[in-house]
N, C-alpha and C positions, 0 to 999 in steps of 0.2 A: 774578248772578241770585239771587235772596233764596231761602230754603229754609225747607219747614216738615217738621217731624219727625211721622210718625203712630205715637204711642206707647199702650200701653195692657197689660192682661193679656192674657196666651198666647186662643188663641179667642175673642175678642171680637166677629172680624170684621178687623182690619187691613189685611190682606193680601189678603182680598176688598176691602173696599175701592181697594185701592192698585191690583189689575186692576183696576176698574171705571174708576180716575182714569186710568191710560194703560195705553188697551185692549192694546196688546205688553209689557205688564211680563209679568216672566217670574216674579215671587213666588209660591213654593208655597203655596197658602190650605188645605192639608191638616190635621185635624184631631188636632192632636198638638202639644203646646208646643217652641219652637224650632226653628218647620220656620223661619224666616227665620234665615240662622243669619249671612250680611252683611246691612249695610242695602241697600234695592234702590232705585234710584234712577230719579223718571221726572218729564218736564217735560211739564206740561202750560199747551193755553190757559186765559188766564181769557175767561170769558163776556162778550161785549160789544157786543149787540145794534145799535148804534149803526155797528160797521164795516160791516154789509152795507149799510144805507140810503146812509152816504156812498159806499160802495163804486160805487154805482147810480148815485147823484147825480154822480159825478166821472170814471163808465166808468172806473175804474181796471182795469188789468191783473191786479193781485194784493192780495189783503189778508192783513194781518200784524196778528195779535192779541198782546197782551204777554203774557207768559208768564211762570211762574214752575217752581219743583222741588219736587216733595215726596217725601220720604222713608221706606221701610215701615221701620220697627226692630222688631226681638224684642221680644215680649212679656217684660216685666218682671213678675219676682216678688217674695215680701217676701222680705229678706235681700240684694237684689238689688247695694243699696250695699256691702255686704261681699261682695260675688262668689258670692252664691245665684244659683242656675238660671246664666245665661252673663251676668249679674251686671255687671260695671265696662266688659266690652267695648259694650254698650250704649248706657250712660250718656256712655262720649267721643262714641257717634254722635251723640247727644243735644246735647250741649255745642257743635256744631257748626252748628247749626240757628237760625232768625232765630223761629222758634214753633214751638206746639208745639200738634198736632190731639189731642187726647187724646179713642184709643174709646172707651166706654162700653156695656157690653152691658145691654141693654133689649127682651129679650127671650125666652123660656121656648123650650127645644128641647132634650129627651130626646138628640136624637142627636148632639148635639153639647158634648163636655165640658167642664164650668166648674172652672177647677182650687181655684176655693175650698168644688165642693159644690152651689151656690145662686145666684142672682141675686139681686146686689143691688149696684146702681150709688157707694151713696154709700159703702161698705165698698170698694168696689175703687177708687176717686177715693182714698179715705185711705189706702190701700196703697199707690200708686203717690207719692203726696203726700209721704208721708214718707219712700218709698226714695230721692224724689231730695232732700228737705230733708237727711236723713241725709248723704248724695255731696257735697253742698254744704257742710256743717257741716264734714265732715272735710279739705275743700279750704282752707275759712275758716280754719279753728284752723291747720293748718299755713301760711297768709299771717301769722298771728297772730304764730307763734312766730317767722318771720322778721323780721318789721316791727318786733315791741317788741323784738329785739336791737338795731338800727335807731335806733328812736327816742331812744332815750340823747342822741345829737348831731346828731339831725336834726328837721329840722321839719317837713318834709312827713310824714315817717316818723310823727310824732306825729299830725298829722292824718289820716291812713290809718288806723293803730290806731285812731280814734275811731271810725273808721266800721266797721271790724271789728267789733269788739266789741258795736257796734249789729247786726249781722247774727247774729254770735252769739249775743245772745238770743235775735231771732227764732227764729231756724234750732234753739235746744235744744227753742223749744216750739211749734214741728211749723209753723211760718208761716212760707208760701214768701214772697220776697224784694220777690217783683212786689206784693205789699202791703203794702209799708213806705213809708210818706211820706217815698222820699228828694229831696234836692237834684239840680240836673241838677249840681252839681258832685261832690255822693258818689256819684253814677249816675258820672260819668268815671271815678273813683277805683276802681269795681268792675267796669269794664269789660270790663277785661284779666282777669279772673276766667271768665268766660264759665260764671258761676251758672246752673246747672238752673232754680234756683228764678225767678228773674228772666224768663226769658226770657212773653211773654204765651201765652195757654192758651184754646182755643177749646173747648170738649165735643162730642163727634160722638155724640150717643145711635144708636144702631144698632138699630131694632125692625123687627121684621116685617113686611110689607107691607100688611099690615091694618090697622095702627097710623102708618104712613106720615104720612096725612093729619090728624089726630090726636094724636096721640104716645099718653103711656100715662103711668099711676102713677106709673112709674119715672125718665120723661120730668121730672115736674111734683119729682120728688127733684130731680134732677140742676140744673132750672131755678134752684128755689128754693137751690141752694147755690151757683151760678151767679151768683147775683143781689147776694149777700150779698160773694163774691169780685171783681166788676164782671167778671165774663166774659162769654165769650158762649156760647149754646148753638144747635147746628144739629139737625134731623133726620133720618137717614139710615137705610136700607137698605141694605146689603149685598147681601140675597137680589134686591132689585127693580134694584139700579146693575147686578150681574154679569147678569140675564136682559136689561137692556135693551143690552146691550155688544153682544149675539148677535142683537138685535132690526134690519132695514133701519130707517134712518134716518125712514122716511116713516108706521112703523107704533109710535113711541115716543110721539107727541104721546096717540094713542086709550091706549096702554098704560097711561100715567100718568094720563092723564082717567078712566079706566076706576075707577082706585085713588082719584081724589079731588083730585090737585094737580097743576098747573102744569106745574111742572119736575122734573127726580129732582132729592135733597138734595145731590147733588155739585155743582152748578153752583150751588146755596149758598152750601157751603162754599168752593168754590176765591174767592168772592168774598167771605166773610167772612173768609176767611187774609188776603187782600189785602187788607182793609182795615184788621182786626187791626195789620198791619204799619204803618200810617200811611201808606199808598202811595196814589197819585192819577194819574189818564191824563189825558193831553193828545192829540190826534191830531192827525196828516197824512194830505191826501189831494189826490191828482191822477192824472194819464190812468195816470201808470208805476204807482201804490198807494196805498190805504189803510190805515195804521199806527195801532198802538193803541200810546205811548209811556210807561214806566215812571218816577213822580218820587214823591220824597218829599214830604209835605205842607209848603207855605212855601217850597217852591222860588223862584228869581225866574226868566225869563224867561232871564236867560244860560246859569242852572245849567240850564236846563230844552235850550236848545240842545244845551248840550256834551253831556248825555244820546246825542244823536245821532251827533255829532263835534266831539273836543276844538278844531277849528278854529271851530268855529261858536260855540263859549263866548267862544273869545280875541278873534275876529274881528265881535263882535256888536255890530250897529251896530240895528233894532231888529224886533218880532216884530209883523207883520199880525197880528189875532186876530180871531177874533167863535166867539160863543158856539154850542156844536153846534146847540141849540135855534132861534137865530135862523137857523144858514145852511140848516137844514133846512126851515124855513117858508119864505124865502127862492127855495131851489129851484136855485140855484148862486153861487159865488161874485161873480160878476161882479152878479148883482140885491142881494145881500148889501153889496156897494161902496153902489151906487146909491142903496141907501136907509140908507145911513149907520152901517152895525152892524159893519163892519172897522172896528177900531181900529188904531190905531200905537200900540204899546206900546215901554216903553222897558227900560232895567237895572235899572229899582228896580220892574217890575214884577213881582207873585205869581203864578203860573198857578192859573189857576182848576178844579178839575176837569169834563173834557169840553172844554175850550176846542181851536179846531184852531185853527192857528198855520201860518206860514209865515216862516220867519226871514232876514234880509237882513243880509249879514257881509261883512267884507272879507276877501280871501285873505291 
């Protein structure tokens, strides 16, 4: 299961947030630096409006949404890389993570402490930016000092140091790793590294609820350095995700209408992480379930089986398809046949995202 880290300054919101993503997380959101003192782990669905319709359409029994994990870590401060505030234990939880939710507080509140004083979004973006360029520099230089002992009589060793050393520029002058135009063959070489900087970075601006709809000043900072970085930026609430937790199900739709949008910013975000990641669904559906199935983009049709069961990759002989869109105009599978929108797909086919599939293997 893929994992994203929600990292940021001590009160920003994290850990409100992190209850709002799975309503029994048990993370203290108390207003005091290092109340997270482990990271707190919680797996949540992604959003995927498409399984109840099939759900309807195929009287399935049950449906299974794909899921992912995301992770509260302590707020980090400056110094953090040399073991300021609880400093290095952090940064490994960090290191562990497929991205990285990075809060952002965007928002004015007396009663809640900012430990640098003031708001101000793009000040706390380059604090956090450099603690972990910092963690990464000093991980680099020591691959550095092994590799060029190394390289004297070896040749890969020489080619690694190249890429080193390109990182160590970066990384002296404050530029994370995820924007260096490397090769997918230097991207191997620094793999095993499992660089802070590297890993992708989504911005979660956190404002108030009145700014929900909207964003704010702060917002249009955050965006514009966003833009510049190729990230991406969401907008969330804190104060509106923890009151609609406590809200019946039937009275969240008027709540957030009330405020101006849609959806709350978490069902966003859980599908901007997922996609951040390069990650694509395919589904299954019939009388037993409908499944929302997790694949990397460019899968083929075997790799996309074995997702399921390692026998159905081995044993793949080929995969029925038609596209959500069509089996839902449709009406069921069987009028879907009839008028010609199953395909037989083969090994050298791609999944398409949204495609339901039904695979035919030999045991």
């Amino acid at each position: 299961m893929l994992r994203a880290g929600i990292v940021g300054l001590p009160n920003v919101g994290k850990s409100t947030l992190f209850n709002a993503l799975v309503a029994n997380a048990k993370a203290d959101a108390a207003n005091f630096p290092f109340c997270t003192i482990e990271p707190n782990v919680g797996v949540v669905a992604v959003p995927d409006e498409r399984l109840e319709v099939l759900t309807k359409l195929s009287s399935s029994a049950q449906t299974v949404p794909t899921r992912m994990e995301f992770v509260d870590i302590a707020g980090l401060v400056k110094g953090a890389s040399k073991g300021e505030g609880l400093g290095n234990q952090f940064l490994s939880h960090i290191r562990e993570v497929d991205a990285i939710v990075h809060v952002v507080r965007c928002f004015e509140n007396d009663d809640i402490i900012h430990v640098s004083g003031s708001v101000d979004p793009l000040r706390d973006i380059e604090v956090i930016n450099l603690e972990l360029c910092l963690a990464d520099l000093a991980q680099v230089d020591r691959r550095c000092d092994r590799t060029r002992k190394q390289a004297r009589a070896n040749k890969d060793a020489q080619e690694e140091l190249v890429v080193l050393e390109k990182l160590q520029t970066a990384l002296n002058e404050g530029q994370p790793i995820r924007l260096l135009p490397l090769s997918l063959e230097e991207k191997e070489i620094i793999k095993p590294l499992g660089l802070l900087t590297a890993k992708p970075v989504i911005y979660a601006t956190n404002v108030s609820e009145d700014d929900l709809a909207t964003g704010n000043q702060w917002v249009e900072q955050v965006q514009k350095l966003a833009a510049i970085e190729a990230a991406q930026v969401v907008i969330v609430s804190a104060q509106v995700e923890s009151e609609l937790v406590e809200l019946p199900e039937a009275e969240r739709a008027d709540f957030l209408e009330s405020l101006g949008v849609a959806e709350g910013g978490l069902k966003t975000l859980i599908r901007a992480t997922y996609k951040l990641l390069g990650l694509r669904t395919f589904l299954t559906t019939g009388p037993k379930e409908t499944r929302a199935w997790t694949i990397h983009e460019g899968m083929s049709a075997p790799q996309a089986a074995g997702v399921i069961h390692s026998d159905f990759e081995r044993g793949f002989i080929r995969a029925e398809t038609v596209a959500y869109n069509d089996l839902v105009t449709s009406g069921s599978m069987q009028a879907a046949k009839e008028k010609g929108l199953v395909r037989s797909e083969g090994k050298e086919y791609v999944v398409q995202e949204g495609d339901v599939m039904l695979f035919r293997f030999n045991v």
